[in-house]
C-alpha positions in Angstrom: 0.0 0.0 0.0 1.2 3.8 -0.5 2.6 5.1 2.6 -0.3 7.8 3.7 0.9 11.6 3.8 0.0 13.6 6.8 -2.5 16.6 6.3 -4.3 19.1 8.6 -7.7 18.5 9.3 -9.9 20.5 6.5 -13.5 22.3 8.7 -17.0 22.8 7.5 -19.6 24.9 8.1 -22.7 22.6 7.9 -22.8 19.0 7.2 -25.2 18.0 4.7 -27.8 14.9 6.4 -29.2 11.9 4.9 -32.2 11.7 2.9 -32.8 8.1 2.6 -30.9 4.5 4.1 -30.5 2.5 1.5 -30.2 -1.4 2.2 -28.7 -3.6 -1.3 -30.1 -5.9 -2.7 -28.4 -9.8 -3.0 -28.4 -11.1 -6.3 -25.7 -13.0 -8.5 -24.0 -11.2 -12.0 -21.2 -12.7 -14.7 -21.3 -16.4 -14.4 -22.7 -16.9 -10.8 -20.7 -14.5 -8.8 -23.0 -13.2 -5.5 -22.5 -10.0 -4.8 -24.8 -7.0 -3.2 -26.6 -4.3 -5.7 -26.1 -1.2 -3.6 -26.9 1.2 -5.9 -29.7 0.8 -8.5 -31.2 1.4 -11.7 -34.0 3.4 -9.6 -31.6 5.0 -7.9 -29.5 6.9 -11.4 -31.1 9.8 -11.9 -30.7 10.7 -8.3 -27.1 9.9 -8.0 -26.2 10.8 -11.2 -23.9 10.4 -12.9 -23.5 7.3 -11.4 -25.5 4.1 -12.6 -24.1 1.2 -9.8 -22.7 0.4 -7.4 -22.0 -3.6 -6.6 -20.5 -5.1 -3.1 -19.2 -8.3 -2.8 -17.1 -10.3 -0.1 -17.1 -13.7 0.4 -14.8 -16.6 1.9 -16.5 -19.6 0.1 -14.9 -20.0 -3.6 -18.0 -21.6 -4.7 -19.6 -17.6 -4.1 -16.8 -16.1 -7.1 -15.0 -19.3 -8.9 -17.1 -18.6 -11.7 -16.1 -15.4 -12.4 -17.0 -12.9 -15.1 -16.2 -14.2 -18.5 -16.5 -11.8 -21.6 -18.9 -9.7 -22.0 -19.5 -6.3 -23.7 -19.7 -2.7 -22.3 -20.9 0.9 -24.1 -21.6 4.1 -22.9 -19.8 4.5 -19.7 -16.8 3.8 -17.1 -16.5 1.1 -15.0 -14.6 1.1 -11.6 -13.3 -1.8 -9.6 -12.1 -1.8 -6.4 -10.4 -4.7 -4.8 -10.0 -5.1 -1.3 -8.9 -9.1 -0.6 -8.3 -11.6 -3.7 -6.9 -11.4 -7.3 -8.9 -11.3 -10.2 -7.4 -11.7 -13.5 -8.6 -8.4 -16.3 -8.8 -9.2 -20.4 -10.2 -7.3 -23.0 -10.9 -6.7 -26.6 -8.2 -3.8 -26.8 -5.9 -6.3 -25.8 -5.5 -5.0 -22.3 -4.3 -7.7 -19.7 -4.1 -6.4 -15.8 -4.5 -7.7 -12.2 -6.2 -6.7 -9.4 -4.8 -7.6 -6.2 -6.2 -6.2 -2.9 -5.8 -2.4 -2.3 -5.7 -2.4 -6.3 -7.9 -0.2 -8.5 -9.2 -0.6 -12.5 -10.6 2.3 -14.1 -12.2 1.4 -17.7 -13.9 3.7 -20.4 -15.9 1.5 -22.0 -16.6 4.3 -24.5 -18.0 3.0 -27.9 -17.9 0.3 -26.9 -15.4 -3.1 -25.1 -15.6 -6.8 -24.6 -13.4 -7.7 -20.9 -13.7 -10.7 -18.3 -12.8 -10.6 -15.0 -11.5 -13.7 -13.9 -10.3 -15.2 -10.5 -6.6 -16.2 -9.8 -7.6 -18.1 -6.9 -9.8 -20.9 -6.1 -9.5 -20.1 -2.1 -9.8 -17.3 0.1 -11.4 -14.2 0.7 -12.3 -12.1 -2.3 -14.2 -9.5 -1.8 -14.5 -5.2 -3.4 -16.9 -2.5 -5.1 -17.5 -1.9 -8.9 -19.0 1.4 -9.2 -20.2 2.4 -12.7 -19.8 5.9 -13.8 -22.0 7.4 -16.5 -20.0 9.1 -19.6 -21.5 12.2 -21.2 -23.4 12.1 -24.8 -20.7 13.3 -25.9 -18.1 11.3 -24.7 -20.2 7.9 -25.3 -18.6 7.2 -28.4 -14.9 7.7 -27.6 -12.4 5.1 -28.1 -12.1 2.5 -25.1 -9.1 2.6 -22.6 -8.3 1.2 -19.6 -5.8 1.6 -16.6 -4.6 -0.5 -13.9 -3.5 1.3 -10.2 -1.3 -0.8 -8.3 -1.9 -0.4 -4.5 1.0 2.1 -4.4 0.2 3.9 -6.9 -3.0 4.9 -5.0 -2.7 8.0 -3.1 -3.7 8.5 0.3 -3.6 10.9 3.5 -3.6 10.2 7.2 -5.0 12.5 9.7 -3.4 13.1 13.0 -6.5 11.2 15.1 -5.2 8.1 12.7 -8.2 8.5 10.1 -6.7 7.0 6.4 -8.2 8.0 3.5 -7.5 6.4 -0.2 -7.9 8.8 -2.8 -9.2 6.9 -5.7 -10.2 9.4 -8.0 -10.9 13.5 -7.5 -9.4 15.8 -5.2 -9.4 16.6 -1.9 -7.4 18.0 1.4 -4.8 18.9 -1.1 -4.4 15.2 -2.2 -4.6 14.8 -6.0 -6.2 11.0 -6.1 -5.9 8.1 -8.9 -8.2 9.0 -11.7 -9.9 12.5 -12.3 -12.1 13.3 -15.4 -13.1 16.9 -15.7 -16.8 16.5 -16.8 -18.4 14.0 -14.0 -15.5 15.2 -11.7 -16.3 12.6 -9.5 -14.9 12.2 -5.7 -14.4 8.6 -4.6 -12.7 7.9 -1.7 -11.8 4.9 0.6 -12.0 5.9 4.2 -11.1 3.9 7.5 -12.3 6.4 10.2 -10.7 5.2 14.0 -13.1 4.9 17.0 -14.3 8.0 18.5 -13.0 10.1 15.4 -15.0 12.5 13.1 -14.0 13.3 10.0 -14.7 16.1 7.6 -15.2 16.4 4.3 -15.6 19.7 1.8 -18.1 19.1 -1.0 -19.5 21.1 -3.9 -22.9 22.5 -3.6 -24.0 20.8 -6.8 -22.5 17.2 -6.5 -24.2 14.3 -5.8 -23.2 12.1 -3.3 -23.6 9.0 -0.9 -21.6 6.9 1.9 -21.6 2.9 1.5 -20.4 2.1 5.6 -18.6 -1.3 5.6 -16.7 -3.9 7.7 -19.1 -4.1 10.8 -19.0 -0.7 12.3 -22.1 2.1 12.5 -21.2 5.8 11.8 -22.8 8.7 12.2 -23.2 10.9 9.0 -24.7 14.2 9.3 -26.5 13.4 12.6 -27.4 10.4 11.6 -26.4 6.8 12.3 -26.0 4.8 9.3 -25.3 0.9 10.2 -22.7 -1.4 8.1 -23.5 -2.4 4.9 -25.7 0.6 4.1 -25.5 3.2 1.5 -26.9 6.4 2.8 -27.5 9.2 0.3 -26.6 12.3 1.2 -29.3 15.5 0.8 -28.6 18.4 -1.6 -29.2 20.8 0.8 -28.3 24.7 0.2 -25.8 26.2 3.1 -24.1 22.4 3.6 -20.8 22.7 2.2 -19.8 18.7 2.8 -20.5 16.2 5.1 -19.3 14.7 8.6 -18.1 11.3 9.5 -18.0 10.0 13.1 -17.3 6.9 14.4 -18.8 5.1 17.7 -16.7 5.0 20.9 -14.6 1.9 21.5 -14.4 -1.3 19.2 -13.0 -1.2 15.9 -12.4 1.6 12.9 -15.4 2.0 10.6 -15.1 2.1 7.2 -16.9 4.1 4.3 -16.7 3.7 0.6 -17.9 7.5 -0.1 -19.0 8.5 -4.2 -19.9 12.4 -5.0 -19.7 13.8 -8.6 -21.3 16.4 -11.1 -24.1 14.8 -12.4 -24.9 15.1 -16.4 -28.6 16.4 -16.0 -28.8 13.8 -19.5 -31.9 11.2 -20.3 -30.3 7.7 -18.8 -31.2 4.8 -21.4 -29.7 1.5 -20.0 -30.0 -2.1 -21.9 -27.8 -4.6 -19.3 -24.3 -3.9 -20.1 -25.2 -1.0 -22.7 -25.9 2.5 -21.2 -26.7 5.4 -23.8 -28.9 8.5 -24.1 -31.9 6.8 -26.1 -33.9 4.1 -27.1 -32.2 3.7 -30.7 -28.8 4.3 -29.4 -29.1 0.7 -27.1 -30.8 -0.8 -30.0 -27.9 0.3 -31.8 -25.7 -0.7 -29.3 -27.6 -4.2 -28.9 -27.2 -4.7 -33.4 -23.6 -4.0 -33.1 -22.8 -6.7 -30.6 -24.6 -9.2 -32.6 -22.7 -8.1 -35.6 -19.6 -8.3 -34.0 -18.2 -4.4 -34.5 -19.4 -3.2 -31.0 -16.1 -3.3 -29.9 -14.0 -2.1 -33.6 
């Protein structure tokens, strides 16, 4: 892992609260992998621009071993983020990568990409997020491209109460993280908040935003206690300018997977794996597939 760099502590005004607790939703994706839908097709137009977000973490092979052979992708980014196991990355570009825990994979799907992700293990824990991020109409069509982030390569700042925060993509507390992309310009941060310890966090007005809390531990966001494996969304409230983390008393650290960006304020069309502006655009999507040129 990268060796964290010590900031000051950053103050806000007002913390924005939570307008809604959101519980996922088990189900099984690729070719039988369980994992929790966090984040759903409901749920885009309010966090836009994002379109997904998927947990999953299990000890029992049987849960991943299948994996996520090829399949194709148009229209938008896709984000993984490991935290224990090794997947294996392939795709149409000719792109070959692995994610090992504390790795990251950033993918433009752009016009359009065929990729598996498939396990180098057949034991052991394996467990992460894939968060999908919408591309502009304009940007639908670009060419595909795809980046690897070994764990090092992740930046990431400590505070002096011991909070650690991963800075996967955007900017923040002076840390420049992984990815940025000046359209969405979204935030996404890995944070492991100590016992006892607040944390605060500036945020644009206009973003939207929302806190997954992981690993067994409660927090308190904005006033409000949001338990483990919940994503709470965060309200768009004027005079808030960003949101505060605080962790229980005693026991272990908590830990928050927390998403904000610029949303597109475009019509959201998604067909599975295809996510355009339009009805004919997926349909056009779906015929290139079946020809075979989605992805030249």
């Amino acid at each position: 892992m990268n060796t964290p760099t010590l900031v000051a502590p950053v103050s806000i005004t007002r913390s924005r609260g939570v307008e809604r607790l959101v519980r996922g939703q088990p189900t099984s994706d690729g070719a039988g992998v369980k994992l929790t839908r966090v984040l759903t097709q409901p749920l885009q137009q309010r966090l836009d621009p994002f379109l997904m977000l998927d947990a999953f973490g299990s000890d029992s092979a049987s849960d991943y071993i299948g994996g996520f052979p090829d399949h194709p992708h148009r229209g938008f980014e896709t984000v993984t983020i490991m935290k224990a196991g090794r997947m294996r990355h392939g795709d149409s570009v000719g792109n070959t990568g692995l994610l090992e825990p504390g790795s990251v994979q950033w993918m433009t799907a752009g016009r359009g990409i065929i990729h598996s992700e498939m396990p180098e293990q057949e034991e052991g824990r394996m467990a992460g997020f894939q968060l999908w991020v919408n591309l502009a109409a304009r940007d639908k069509m670009q060419p595909p491209a795809y980046r690897d982030v070994p764990p090092a390569q992740v930046p990431a700042f400590m505070l002096d109460g011991g909070t650690a925060v991963r800075v996967i993509a955007g900017s923040t507390h002076g840390v420049t993280g992984a990815v940025t992309r000046p359209t969405t310009e979204p935030l996404v941060l890995d944070i492991v908040l100590p016992a006892g310890q607040s944390f605060e966090l500036p945020l644009p007005a206009g973003h939207n935003a929302f806190a997954y809390v992981y690993g067994g531990v409660a927090v308190d966001i904005g006033g409000s206690p949001v338990a483990s494996e919940h994503m709470a969304i965060l309200r768009n409230e004027p005079g808030a300018d960003g949101v505060r983390f605080t962790a229980p008393e005693g026991g272990q650290a908590a830990q928050i997977l927390f998403v904000a960006g610029a949303p597109l304020r475009e019509p959201i069309a998604q067909y599975g794996p295809f996510v355009m502006n339009t009805t004919q655009e997926l349909h056009q999507a779906v015929a290139d597939f079946q020809r075979g040129v989605l992805a030249t």
